[in-house]
Biopython code that builds the backbone (N, CA, C, O; Angstrom):
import numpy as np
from Bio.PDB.StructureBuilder import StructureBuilder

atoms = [
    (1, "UNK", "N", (15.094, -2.864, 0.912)),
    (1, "UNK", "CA", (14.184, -3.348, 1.930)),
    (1, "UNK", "C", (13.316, -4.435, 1.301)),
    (1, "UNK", "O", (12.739, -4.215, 0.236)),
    (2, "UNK", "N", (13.215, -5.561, 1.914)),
    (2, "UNK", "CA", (12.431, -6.862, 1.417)),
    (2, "UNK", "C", (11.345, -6.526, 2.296)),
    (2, "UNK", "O", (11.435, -5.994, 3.402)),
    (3, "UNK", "N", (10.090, -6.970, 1.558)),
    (3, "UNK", "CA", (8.491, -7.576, 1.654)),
    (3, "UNK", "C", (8.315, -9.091, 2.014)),
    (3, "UNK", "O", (8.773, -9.968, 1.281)),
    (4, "UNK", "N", (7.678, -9.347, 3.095)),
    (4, "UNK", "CA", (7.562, -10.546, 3.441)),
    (4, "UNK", "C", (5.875, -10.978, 3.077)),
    (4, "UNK", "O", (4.873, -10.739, 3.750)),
    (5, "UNK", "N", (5.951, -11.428, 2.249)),
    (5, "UNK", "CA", (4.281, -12.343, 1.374)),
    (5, "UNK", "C", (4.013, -13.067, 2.220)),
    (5, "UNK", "O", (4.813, -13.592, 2.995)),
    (6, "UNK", "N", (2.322, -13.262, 2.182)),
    (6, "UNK", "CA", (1.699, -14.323, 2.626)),
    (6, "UNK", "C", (2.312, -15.255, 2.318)),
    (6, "UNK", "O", (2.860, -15.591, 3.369)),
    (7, "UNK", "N", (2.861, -16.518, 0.899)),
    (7, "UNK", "CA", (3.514, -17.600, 1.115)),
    (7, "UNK", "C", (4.878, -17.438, 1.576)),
    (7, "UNK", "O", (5.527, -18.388, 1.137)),
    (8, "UNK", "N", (5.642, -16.622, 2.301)),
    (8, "UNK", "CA", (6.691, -16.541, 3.113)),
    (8, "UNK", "C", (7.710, -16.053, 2.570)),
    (8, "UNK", "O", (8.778, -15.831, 3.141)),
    (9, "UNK", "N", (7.404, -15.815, 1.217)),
    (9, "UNK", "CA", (8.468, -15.560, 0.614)),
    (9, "UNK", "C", (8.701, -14.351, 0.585)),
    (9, "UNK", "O", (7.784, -13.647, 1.010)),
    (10, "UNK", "N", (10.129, -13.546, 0.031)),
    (10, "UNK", "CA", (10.181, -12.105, -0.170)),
    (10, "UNK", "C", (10.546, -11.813, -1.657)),
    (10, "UNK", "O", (10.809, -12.610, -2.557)),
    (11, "UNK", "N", (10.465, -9.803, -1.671)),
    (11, "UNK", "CA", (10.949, -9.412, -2.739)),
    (11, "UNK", "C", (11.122, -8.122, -2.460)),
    (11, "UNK", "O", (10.655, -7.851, -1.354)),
    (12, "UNK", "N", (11.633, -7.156, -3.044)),
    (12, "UNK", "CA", (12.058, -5.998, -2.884)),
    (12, "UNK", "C", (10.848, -5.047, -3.070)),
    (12, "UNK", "O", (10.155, -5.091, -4.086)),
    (13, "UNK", "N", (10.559, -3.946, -1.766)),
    (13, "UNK", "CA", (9.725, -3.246, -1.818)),
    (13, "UNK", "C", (9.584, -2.380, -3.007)),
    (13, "UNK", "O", (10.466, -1.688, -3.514)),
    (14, "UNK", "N", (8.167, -2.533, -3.441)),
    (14, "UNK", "CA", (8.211, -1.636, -4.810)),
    (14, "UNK", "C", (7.196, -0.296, -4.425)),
    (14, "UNK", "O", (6.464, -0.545, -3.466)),
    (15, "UNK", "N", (7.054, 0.861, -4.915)),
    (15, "UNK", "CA", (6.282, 1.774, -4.585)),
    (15, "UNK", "C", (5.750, 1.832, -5.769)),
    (15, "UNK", "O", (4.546, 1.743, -5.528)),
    (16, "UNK", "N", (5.878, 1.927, -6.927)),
    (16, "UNK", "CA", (5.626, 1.376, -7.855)),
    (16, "UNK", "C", (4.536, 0.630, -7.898)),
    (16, "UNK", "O", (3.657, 1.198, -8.546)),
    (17, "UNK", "N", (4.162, -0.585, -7.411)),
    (17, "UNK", "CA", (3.099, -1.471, -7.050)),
    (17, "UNK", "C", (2.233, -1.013, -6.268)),
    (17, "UNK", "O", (1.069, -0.968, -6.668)),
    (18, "UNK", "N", (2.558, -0.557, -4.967)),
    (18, "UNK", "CA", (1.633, 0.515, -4.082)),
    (18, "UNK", "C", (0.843, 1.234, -5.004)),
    (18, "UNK", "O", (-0.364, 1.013, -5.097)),
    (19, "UNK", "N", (1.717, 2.501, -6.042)),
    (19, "UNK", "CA", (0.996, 3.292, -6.383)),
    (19, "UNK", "C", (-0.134, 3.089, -7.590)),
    (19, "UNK", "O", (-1.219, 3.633, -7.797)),
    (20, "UNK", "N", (0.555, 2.143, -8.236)),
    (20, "UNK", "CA", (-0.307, 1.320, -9.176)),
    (20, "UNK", "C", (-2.076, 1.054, -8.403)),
    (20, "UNK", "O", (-3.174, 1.529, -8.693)),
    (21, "UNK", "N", (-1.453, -0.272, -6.967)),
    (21, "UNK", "CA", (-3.046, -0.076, -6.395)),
    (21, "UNK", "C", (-3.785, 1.119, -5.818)),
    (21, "UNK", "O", (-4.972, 1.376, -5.618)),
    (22, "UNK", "N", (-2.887, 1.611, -5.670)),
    (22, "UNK", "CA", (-3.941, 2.683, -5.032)),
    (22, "UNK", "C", (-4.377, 3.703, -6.444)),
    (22, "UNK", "O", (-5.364, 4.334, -6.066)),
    (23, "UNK", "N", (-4.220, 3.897, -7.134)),
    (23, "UNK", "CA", (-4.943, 4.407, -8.427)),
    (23, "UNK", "C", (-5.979, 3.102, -8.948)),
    (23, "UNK", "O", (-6.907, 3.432, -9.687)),
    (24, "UNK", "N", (-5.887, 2.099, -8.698)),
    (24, "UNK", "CA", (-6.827, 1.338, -9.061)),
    (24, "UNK", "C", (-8.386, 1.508, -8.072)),
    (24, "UNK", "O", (-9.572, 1.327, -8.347)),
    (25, "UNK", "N", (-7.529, 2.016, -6.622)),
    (25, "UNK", "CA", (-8.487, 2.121, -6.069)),
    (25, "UNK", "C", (-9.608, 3.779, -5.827)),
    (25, "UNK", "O", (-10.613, 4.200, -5.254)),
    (26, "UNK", "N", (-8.801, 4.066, -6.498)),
    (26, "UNK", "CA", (-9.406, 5.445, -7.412)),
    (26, "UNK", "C", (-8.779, 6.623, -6.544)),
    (26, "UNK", "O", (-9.327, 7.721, -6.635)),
    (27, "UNK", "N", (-7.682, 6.483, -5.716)),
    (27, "UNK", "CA", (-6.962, 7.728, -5.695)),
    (27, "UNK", "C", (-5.806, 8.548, -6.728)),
    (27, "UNK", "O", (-4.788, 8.099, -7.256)),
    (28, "UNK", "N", (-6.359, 9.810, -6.774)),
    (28, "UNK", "CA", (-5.600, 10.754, -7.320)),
    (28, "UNK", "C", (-3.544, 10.167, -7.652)),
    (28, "UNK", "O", (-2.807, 9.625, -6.829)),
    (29, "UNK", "N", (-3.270, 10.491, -8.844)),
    (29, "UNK", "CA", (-1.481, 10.395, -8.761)),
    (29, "UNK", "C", (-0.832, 10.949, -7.595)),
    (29, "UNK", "O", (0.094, 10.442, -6.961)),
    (30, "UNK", "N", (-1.457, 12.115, -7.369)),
    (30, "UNK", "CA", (-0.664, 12.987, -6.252)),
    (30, "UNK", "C", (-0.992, 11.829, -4.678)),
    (30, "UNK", "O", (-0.150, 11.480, -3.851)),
    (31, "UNK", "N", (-2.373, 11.495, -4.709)),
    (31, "UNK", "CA", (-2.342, 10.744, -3.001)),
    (31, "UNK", "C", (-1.888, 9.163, -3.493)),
    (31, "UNK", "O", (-1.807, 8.369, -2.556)),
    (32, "UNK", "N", (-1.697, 8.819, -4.351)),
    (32, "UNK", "CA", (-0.980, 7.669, -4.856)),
    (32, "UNK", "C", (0.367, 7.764, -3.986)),
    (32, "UNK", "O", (0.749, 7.123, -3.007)),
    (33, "UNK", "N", (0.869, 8.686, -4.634)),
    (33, "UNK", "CA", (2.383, 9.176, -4.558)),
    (33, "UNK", "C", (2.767, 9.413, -2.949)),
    (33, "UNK", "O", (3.735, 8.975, -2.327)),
    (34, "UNK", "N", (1.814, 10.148, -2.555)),
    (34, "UNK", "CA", (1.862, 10.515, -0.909)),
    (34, "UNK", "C", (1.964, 8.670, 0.038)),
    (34, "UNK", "O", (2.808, 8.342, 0.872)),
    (35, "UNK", "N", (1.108, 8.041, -0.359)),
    (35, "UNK", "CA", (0.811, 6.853, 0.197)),
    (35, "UNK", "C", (2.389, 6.511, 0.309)),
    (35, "UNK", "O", (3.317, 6.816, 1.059)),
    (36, "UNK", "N", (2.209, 5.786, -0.739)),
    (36, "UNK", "CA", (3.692, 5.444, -1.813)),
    (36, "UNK", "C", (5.115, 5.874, -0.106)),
    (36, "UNK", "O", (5.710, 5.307, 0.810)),
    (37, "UNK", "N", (4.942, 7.025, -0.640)),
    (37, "UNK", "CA", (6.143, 8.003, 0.032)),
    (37, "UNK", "C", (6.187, 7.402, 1.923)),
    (37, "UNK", "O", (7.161, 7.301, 2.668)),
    (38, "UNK", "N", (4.876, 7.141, 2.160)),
    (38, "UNK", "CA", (4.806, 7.584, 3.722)),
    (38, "UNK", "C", (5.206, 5.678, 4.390)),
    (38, "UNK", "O", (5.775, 5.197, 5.370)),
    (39, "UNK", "N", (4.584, 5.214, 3.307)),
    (39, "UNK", "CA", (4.472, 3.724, 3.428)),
    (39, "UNK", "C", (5.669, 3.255, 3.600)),
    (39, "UNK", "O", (5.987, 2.309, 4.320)),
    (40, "UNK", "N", (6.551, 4.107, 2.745)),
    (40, "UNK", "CA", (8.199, 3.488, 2.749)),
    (40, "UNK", "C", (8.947, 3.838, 3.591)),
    (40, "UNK", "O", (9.856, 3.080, 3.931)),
    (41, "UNK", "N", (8.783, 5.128, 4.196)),
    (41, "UNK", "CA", (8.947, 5.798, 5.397)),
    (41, "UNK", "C", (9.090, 5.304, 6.598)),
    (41, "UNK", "O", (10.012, 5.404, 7.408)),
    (42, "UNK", "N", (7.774, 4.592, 6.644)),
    (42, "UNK", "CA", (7.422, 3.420, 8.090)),
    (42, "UNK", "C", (8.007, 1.964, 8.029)),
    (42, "UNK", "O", (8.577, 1.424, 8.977)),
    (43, "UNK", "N", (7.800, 1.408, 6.826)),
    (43, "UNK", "CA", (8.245, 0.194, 6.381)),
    (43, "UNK", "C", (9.537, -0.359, 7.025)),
    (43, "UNK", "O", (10.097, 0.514, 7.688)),
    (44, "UNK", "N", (9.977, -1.175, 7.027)),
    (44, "UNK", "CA", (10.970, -1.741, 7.956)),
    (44, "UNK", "C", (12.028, -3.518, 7.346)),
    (44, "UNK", "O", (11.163, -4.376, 7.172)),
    (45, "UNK", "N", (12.573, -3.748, 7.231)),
    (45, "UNK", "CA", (13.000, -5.331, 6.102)),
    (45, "UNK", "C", (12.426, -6.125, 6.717)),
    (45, "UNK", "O", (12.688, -6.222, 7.916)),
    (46, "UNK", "N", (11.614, -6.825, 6.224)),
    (46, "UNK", "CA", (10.260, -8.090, 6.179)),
    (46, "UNK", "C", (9.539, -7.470, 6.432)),
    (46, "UNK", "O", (9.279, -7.871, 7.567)),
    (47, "UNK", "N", (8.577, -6.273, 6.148)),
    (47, "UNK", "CA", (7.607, -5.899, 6.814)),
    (47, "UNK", "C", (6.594, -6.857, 6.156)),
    (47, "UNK", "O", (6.692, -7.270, 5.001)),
    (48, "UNK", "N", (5.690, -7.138, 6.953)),
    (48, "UNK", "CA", (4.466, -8.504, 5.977)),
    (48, "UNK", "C", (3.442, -7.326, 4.908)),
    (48, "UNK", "O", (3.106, -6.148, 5.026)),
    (49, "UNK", "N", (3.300, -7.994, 4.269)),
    (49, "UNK", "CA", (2.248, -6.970, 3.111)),
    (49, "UNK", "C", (1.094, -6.967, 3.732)),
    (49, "UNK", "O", (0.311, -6.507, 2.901)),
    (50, "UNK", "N", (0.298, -7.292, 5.057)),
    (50, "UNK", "CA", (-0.546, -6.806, 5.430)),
    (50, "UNK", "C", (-0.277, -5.548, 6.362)),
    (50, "UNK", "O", (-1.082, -4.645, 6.588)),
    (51, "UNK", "N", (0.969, -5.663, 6.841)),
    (51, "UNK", "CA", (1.553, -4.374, 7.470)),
    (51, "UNK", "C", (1.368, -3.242, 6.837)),
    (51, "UNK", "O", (1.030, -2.194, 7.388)),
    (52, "UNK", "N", (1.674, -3.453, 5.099)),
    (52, "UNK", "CA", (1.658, -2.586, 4.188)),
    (52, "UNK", "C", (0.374, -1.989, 3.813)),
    (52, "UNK", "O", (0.338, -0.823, 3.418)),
    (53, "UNK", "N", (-0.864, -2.829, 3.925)),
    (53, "UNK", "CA", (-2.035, -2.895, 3.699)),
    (53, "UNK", "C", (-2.549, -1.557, 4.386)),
    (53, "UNK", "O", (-3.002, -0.521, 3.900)),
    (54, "UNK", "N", (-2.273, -2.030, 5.922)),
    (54, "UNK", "CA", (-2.931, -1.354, 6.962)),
    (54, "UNK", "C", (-2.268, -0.270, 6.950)),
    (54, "UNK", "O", (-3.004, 0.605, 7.405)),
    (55, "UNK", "N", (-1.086, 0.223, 6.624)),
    (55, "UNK", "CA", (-0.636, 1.603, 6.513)),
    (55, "UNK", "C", (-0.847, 2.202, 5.308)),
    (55, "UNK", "O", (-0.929, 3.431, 5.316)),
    (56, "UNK", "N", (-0.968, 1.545, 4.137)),
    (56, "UNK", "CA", (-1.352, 2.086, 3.096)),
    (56, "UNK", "C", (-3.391, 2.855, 3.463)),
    (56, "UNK", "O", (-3.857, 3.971, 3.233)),
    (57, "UNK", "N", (-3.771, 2.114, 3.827)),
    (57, "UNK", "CA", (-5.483, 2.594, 4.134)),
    (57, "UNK", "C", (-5.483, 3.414, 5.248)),
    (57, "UNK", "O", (-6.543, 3.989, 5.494)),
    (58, "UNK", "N", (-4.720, 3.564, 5.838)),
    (58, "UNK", "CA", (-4.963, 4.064, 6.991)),
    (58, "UNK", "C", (-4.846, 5.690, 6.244)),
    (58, "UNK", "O", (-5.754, 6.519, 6.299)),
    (59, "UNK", "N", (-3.793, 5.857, 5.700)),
    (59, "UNK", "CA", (-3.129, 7.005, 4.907)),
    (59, "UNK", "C", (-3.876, 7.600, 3.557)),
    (59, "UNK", "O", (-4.005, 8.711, 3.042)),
    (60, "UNK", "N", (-4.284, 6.285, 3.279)),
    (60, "UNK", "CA", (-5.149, 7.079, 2.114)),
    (60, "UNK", "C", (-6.427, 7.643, 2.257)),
    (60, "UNK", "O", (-6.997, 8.443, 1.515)),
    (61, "UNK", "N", (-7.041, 6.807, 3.957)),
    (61, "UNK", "CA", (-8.179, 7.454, 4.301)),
    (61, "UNK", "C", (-7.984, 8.884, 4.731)),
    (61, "UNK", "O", (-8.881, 9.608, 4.299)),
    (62, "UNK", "N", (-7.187, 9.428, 5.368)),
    (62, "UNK", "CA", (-6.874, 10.746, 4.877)),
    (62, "UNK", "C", (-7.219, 12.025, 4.100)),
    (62, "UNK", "O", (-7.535, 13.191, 4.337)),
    (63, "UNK", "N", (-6.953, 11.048, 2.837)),
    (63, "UNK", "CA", (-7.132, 11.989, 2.057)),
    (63, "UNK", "C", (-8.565, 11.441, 1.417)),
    (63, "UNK", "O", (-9.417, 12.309, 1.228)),
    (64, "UNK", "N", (-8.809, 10.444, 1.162)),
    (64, "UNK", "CA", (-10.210, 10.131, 0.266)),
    (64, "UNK", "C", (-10.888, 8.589, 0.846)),
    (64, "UNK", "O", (-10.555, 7.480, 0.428)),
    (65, "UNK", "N", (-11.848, 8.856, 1.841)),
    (65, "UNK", "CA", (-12.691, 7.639, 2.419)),
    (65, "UNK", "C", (-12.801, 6.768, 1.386)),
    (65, "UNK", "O", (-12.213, 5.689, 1.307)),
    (66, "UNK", "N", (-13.865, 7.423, 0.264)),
    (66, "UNK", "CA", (-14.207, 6.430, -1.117)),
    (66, "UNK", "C", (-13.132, 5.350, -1.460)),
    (66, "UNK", "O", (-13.443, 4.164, -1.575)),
    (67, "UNK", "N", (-11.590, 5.901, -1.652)),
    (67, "UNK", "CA", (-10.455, 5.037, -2.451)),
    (67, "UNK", "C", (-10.279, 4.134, -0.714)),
    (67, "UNK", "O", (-10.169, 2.909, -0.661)),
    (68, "UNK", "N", (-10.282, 4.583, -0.080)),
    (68, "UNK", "CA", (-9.819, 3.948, 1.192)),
    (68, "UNK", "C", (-10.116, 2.417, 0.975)),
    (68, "UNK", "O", (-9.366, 1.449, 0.850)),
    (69, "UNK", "N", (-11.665, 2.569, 0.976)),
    (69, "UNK", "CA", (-12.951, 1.645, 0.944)),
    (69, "UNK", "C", (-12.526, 0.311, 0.164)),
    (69, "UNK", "O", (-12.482, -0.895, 0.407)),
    (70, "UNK", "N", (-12.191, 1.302, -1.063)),
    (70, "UNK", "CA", (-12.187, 0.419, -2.350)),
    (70, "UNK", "C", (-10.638, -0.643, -2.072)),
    (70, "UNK", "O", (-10.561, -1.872, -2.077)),
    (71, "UNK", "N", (-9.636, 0.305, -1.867)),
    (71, "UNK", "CA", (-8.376, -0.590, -1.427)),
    (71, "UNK", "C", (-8.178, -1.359, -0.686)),
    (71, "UNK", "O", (-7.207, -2.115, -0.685)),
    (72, "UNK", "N", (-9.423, -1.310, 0.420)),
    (72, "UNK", "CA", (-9.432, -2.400, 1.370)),
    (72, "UNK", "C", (-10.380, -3.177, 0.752)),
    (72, "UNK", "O", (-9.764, -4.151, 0.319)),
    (73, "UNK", "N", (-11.565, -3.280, 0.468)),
    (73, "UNK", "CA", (-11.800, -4.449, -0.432)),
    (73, "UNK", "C", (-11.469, -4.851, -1.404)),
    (73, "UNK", "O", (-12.249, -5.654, -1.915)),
    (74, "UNK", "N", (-10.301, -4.563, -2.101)),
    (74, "UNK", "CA", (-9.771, -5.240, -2.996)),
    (74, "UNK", "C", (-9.737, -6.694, -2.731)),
    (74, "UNK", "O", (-9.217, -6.686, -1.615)),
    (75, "UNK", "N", (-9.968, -8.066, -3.046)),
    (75, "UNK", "CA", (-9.088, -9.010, -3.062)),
    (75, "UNK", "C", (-8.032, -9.366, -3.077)),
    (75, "UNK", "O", (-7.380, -9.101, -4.087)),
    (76, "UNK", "N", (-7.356, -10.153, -1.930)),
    (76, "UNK", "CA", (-5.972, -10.252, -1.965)),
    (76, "UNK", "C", (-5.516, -11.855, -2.827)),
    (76, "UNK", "O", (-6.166, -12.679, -2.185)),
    (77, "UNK", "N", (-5.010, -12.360, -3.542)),
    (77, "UNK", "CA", (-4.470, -13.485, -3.435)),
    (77, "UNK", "C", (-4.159, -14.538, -3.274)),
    (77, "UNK", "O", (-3.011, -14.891, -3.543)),
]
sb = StructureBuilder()
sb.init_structure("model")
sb.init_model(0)
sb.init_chain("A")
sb.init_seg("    ")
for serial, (resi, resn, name, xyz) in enumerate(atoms, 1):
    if name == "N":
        sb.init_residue(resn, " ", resi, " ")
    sb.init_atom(name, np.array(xyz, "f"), 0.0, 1.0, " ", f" {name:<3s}", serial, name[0])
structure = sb.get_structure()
């Protein structure tokens, strides 16, 4: 399944990268992993990485408001 980037381009969905940010954004390995899992689930070929965004936060708010917060203000790019 390809990722469609802001400059238009693609690359192969990584969960990997998901789970990476979302531990940056201070969730647990385990709701890392859950994100990760559910994100790919929904995901679809070109999904745009803000697609990814908004299902990734939506999911992690869930489990922890705080990391939610933080993953959505991350800076994008």
């Amino acid at each position: 399944m390809n990722v469609l980037k802001r400059d238009r381009s693609t690359e192969a969905f990584s969960s990997s990268k998901l789970i990476r940010g979302c531990k940056r954004a201070g969730c647990t390995s385990t709701v890392a992993k859950i994100v990760a899992a559910r994100v790919r689930k929904r995901a679809y070929n070109r999904i745009s990485t803000s697609k990814i965004r908004k299902l990734a936060i939506a999911t992690i708010r869930m489990y922890d408001s705080r990391s939610a917060k933080a993953f959505a203000g991350h800076k994008r790019h």
